[in-house]
PDB file of N, CA, C and O in Angstrom:
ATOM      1  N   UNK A   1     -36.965  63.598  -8.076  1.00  0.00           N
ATOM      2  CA  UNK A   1     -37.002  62.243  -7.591  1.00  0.00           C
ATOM      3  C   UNK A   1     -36.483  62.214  -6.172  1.00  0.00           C
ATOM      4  O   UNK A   1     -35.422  62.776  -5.901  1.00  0.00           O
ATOM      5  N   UNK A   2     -37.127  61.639  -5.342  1.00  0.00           N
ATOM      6  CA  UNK A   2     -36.659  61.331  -4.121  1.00  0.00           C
ATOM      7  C   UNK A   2     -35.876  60.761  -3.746  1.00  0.00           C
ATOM      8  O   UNK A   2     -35.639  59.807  -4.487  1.00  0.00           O
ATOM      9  N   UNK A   3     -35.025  60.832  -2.580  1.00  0.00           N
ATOM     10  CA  UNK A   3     -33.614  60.277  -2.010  1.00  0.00           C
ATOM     11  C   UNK A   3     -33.841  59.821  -0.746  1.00  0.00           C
ATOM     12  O   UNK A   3     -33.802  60.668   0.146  1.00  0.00           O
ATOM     13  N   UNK A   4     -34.074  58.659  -0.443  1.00  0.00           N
ATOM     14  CA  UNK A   4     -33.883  58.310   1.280  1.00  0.00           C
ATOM     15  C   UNK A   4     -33.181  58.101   1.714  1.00  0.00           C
ATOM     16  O   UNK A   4     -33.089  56.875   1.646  1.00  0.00           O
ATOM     17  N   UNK A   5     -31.827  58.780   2.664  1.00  0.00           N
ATOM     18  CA  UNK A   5     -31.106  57.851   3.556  1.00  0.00           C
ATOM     19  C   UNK A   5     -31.640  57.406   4.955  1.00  0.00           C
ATOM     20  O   UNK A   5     -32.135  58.141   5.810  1.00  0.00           O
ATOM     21  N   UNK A   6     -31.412  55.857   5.028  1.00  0.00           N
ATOM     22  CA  UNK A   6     -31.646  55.135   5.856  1.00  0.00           C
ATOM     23  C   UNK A   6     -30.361  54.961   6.934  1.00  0.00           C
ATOM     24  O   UNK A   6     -29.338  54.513   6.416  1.00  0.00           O
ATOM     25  N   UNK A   7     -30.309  55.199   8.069  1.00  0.00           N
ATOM     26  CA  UNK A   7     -28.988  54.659   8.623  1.00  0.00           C
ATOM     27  C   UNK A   7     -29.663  54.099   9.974  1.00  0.00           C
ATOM     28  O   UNK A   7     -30.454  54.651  10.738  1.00  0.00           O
ATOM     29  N   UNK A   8     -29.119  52.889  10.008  1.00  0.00           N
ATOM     30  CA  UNK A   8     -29.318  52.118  11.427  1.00  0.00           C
ATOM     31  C   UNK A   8     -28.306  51.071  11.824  1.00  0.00           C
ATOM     32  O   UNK A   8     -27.273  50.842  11.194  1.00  0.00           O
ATOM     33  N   UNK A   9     -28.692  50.459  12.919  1.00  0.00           N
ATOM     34  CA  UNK A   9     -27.816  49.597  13.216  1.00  0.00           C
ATOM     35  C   UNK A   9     -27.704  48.504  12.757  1.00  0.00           C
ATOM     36  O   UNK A   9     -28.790  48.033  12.420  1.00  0.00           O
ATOM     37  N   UNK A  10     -26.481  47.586  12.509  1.00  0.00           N
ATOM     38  CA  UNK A  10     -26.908  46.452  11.550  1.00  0.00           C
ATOM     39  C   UNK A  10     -27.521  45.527  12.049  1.00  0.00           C
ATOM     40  O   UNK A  10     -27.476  45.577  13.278  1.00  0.00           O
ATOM     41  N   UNK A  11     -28.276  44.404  11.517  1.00  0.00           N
ATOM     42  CA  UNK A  11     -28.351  43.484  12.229  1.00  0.00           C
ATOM     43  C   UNK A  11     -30.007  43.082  11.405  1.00  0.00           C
ATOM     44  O   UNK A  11     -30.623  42.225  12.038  1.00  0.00           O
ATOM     45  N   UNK A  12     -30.457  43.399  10.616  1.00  0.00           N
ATOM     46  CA  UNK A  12     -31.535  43.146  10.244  1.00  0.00           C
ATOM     47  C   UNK A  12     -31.441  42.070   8.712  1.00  0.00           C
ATOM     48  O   UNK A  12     -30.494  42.010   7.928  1.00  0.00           O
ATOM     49  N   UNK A  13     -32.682  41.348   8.655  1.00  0.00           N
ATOM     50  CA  UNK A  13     -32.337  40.833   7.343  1.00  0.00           C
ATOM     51  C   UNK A  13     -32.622  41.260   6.195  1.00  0.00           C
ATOM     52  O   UNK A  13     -32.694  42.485   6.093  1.00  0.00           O
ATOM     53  N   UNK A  14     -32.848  40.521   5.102  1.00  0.00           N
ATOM     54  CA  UNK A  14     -32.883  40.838   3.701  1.00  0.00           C
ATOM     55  C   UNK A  14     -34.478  41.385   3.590  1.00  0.00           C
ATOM     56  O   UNK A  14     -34.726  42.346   2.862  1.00  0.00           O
ATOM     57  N   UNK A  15     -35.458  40.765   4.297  1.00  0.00           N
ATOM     58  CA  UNK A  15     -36.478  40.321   4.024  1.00  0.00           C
ATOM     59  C   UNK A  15     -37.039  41.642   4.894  1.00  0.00           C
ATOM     60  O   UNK A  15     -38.162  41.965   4.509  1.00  0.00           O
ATOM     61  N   UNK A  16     -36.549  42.428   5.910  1.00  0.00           N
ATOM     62  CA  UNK A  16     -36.786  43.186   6.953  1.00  0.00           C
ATOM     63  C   UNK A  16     -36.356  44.645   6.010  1.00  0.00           C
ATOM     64  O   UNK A  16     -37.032  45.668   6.123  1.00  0.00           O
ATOM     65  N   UNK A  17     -35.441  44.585   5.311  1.00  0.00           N
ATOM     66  CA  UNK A  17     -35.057  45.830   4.833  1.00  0.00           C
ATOM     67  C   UNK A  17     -35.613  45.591   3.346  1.00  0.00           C
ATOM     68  O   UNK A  17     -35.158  46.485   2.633  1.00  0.00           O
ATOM     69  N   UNK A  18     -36.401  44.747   2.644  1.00  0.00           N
ATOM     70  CA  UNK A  18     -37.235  44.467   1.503  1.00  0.00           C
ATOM     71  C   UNK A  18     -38.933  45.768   2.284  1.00  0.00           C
ATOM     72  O   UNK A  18     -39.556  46.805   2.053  1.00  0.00           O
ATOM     73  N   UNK A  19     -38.843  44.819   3.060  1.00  0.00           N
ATOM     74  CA  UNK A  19     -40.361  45.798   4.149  1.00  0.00           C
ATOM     75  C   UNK A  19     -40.476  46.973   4.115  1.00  0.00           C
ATOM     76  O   UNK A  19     -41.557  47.535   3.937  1.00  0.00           O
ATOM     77  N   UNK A  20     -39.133  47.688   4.317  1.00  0.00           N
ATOM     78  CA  UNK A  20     -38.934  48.723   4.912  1.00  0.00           C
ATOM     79  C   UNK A  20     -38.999  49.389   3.957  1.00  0.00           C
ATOM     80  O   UNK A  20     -39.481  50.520   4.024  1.00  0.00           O
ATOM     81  N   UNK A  21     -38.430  48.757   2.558  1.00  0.00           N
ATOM     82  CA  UNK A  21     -38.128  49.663   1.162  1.00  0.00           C
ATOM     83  C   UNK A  21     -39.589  50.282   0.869  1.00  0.00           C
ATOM     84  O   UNK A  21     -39.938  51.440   0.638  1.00  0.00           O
ATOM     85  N   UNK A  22     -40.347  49.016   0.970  1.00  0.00           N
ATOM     86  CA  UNK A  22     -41.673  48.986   0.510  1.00  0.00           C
ATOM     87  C   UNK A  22     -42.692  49.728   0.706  1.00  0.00           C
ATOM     88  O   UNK A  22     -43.536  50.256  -0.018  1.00  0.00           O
ATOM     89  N   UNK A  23     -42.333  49.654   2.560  1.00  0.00           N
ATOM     90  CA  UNK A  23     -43.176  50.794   3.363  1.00  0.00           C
ATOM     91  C   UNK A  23     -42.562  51.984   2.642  1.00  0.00           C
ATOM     92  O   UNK A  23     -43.243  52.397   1.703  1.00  0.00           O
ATOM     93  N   UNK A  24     -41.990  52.305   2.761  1.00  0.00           N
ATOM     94  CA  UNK A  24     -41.268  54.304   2.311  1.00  0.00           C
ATOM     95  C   UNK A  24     -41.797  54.435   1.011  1.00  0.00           C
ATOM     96  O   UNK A  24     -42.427  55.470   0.794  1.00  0.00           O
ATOM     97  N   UNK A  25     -41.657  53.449  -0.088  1.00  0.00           N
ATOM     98  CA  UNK A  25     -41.803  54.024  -1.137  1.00  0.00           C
ATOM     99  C   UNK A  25     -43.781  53.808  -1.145  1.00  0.00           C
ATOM    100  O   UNK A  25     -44.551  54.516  -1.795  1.00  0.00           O
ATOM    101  N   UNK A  26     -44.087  52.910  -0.439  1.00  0.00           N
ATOM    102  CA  UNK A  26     -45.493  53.437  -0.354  1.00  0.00           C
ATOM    103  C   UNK A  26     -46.070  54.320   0.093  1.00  0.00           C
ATOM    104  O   UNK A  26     -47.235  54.504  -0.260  1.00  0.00           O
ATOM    105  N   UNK A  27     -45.330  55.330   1.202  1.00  0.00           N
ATOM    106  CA  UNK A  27     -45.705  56.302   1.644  1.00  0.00           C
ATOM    107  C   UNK A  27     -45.865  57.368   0.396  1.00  0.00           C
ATOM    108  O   UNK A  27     -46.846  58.100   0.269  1.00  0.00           O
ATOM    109  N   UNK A  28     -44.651  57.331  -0.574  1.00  0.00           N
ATOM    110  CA  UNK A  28     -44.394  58.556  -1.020  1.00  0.00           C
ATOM    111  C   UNK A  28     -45.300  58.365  -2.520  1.00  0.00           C
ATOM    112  O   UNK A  28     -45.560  59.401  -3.133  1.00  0.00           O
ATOM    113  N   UNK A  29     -45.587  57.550  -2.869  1.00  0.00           N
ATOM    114  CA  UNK A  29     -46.940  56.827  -3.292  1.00  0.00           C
ATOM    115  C   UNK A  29     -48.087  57.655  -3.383  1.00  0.00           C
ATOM    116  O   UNK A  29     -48.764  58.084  -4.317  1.00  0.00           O
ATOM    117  N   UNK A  30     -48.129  57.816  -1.445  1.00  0.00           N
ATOM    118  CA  UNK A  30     -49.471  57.679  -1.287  1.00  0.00           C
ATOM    119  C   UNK A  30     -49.606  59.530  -1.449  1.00  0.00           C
ATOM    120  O   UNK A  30     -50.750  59.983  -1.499  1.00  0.00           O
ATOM    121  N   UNK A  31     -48.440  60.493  -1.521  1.00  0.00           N
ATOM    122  CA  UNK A  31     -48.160  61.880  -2.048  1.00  0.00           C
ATOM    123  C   UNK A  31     -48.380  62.095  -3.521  1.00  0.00           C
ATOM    124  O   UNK A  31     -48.359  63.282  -3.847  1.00  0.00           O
ATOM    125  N   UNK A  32     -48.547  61.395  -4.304  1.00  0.00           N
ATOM    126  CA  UNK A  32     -48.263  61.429  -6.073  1.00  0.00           C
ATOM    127  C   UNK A  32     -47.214  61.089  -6.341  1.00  0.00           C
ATOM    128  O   UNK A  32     -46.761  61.703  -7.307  1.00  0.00           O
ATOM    129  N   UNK A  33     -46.513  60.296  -5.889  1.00  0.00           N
ATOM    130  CA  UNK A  33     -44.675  60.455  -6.393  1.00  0.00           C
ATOM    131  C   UNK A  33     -44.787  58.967  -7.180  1.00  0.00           C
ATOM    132  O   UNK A  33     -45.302  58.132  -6.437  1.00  0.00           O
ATOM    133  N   UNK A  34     -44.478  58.513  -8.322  1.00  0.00           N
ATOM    134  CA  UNK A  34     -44.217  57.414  -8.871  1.00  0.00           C
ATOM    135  C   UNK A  34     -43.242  56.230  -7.939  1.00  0.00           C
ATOM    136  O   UNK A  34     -42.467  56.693  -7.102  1.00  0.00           O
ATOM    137  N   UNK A  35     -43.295  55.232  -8.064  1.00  0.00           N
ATOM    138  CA  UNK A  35     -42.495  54.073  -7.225  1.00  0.00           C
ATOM    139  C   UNK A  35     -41.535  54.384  -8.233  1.00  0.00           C
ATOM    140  O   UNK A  35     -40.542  54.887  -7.707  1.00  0.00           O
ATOM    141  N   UNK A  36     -41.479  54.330  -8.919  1.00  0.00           N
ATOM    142  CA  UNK A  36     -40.532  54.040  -9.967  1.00  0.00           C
ATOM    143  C   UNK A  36     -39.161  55.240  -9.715  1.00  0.00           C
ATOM    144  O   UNK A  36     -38.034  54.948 -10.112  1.00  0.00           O
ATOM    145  N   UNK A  37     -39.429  56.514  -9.050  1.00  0.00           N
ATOM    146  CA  UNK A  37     -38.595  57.140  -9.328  1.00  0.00           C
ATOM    147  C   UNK A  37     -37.541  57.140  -7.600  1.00  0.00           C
ATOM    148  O   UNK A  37     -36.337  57.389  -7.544  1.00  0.00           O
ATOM    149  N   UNK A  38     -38.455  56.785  -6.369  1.00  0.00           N
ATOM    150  CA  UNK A  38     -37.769  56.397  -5.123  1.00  0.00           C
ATOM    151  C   UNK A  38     -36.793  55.554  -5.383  1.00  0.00           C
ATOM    152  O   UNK A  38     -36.809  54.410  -5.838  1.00  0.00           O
ATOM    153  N   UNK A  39     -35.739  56.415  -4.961  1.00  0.00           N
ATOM    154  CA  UNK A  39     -34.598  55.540  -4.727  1.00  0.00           C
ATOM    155  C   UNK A  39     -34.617  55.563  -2.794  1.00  0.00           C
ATOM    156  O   UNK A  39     -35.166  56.532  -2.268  1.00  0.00           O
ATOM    157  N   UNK A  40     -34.134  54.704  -2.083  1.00  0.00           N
ATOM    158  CA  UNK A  40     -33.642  54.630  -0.641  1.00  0.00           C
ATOM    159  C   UNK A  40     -32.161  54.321  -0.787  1.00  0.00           C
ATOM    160  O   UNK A  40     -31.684  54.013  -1.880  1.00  0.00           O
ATOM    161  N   UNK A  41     -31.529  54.396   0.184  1.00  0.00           N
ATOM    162  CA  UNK A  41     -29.769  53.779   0.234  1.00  0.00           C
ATOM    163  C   UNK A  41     -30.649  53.771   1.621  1.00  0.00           C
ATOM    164  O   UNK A  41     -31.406  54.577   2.162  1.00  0.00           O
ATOM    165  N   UNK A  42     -29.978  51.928   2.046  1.00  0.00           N
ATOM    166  CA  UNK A  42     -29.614  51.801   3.703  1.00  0.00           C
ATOM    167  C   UNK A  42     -28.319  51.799   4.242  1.00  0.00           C
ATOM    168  O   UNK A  42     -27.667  50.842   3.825  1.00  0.00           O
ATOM    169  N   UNK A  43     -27.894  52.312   4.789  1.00  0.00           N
ATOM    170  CA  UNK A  43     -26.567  52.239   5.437  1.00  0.00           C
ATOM    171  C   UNK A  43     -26.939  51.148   6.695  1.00  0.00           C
ATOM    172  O   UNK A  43     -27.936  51.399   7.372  1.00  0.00           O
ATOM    173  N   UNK A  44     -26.256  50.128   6.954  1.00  0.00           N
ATOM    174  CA  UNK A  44     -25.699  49.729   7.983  1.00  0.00           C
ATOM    175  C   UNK A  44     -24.611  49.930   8.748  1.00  0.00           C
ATOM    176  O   UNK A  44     -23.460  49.901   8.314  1.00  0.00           O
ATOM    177  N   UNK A  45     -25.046  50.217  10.327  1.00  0.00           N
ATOM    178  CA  UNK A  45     -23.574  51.218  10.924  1.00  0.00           C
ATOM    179  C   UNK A  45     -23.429  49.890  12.359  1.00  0.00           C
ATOM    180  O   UNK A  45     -24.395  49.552  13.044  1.00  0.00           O
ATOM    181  N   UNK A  46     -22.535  49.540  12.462  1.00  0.00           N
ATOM    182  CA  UNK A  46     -22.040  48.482  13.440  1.00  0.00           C
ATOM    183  C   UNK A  46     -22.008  49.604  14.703  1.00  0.00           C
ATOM    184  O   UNK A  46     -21.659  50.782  14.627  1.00  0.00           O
ATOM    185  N   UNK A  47     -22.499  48.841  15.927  1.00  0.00           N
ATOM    186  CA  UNK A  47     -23.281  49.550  16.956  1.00  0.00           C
ATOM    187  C   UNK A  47     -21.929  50.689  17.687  1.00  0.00           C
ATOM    188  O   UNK A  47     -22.080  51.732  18.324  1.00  0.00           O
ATOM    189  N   UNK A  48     -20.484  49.882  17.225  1.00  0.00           N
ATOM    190  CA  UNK A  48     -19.496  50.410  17.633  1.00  0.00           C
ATOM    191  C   UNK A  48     -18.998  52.001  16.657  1.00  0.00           C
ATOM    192  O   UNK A  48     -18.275  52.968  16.894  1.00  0.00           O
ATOM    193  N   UNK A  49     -19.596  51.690  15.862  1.00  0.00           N
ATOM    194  CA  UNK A  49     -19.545  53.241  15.058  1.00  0.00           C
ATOM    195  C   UNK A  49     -20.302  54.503  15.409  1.00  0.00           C
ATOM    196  O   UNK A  49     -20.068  55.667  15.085  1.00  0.00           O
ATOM    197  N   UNK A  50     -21.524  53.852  16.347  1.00  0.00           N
ATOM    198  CA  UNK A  50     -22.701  54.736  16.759  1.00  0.00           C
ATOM    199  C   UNK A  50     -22.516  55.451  18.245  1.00  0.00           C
ATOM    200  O   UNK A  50     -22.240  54.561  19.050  1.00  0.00           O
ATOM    201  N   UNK A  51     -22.567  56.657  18.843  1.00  0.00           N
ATOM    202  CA  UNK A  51     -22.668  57.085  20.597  1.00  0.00           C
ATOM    203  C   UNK A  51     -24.171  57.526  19.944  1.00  0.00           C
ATOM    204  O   UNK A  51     -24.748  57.741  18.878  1.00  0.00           O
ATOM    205  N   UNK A  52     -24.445  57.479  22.117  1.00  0.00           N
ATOM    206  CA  UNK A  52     -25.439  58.275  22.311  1.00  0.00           C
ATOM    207  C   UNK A  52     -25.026  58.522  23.477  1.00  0.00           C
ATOM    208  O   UNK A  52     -24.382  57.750  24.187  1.00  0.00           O
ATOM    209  N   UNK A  53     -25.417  59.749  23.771  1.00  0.00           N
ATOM    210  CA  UNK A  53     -25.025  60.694  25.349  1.00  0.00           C
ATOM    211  C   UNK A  53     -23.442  60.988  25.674  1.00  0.00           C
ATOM    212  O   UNK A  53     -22.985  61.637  26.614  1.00  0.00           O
ATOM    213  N   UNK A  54     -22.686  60.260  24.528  1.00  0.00           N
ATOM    214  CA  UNK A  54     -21.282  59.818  25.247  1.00  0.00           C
ATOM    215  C   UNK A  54     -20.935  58.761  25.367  1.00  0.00           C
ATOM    216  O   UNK A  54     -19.913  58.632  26.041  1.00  0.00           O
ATOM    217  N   UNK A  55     -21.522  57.597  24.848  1.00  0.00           N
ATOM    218  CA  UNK A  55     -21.470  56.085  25.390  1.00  0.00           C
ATOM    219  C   UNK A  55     -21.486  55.343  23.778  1.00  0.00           C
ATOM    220  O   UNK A  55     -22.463  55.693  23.117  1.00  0.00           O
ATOM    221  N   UNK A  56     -20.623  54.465  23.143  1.00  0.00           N
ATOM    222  CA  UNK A  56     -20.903  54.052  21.942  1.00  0.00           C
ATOM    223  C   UNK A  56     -21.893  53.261  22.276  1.00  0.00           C
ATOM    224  O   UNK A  56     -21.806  52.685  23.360  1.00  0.00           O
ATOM    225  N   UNK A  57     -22.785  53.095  21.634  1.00  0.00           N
ATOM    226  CA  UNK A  57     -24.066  52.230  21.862  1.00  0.00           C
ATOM    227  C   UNK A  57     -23.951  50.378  21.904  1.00  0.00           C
ATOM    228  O   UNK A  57     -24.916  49.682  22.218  1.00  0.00           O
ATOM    229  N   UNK A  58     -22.406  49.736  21.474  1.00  0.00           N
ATOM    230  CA  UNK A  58     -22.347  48.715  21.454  1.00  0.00           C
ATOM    231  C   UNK A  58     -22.289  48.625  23.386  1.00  0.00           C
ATOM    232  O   UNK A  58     -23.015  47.883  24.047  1.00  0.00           O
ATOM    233  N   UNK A  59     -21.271  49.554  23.948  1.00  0.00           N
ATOM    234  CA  UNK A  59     -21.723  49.470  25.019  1.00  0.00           C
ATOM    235  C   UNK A  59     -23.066  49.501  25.927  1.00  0.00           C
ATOM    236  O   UNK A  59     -23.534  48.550  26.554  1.00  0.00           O
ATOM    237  N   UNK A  60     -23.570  50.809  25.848  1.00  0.00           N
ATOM    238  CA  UNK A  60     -25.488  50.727  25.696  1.00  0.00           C
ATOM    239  C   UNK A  60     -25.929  50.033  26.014  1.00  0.00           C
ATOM    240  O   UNK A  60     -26.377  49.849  27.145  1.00  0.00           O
ATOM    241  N   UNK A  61     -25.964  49.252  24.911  1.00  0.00           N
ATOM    242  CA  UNK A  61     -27.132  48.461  24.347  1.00  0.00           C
ATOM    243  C   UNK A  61     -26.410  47.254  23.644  1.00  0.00           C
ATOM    244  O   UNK A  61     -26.298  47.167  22.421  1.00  0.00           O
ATOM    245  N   UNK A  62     -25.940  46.350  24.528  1.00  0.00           N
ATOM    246  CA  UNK A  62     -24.896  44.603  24.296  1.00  0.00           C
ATOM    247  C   UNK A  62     -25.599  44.142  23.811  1.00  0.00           C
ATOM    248  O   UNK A  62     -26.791  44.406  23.973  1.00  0.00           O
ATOM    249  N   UNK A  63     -25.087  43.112  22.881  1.00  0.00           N
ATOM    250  CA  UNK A  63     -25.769  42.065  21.873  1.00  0.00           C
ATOM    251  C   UNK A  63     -26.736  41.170  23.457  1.00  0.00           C
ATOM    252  O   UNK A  63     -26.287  41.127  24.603  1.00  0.00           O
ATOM    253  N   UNK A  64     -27.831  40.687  23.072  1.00  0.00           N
ATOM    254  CA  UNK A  64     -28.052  39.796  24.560  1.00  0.00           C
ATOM    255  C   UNK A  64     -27.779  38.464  23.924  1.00  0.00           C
ATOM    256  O   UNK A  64     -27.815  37.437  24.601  1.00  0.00           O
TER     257      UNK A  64
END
C-alpha cells in the first residue's frame, strides 16, 4: 500500500488539499493500485520552519 508524504507551506484550504488528495490517489489509480489502499499525510510547515539558500522563506517570500 502506498504512503504519500506531502509537506508544504501552510496556508491552503480544506477544499484545496481535498483536490490534491484526489489528484494523487488518481494518479496511482491510473498504475493498478486500488483508491482504497492510498493513504497521503499532509504536513503543514509555517514558512518560518522552512530555508532556502540560507534565508527562512517567511523572509523570501512575505505574506503580501
Amino acid at each position: 500500500m502506498p504512503v504519500v508524504f506531502v509537506e508544504m507551506w501552510e496556508g491552503r484550504t480544506i477544499e484545496q488539499k481535498k483536490q490534491l488528495a484526489e489528484g494523487i490517489t488518481s494518479s496511482f489509480e491510473k498504475i493498478g493500485v486500488p483508491k482504497e489502499v492510498v493513504q497521503i499525510i499532509i504536513k503543514d510547515n509555517p514558512k518560518h520552519n522552512w530555508a532556502i539558500g540560507g534565508k527562512l522563506a517567511s523572509e523570501k517570500f512575505p505574506e503580501k
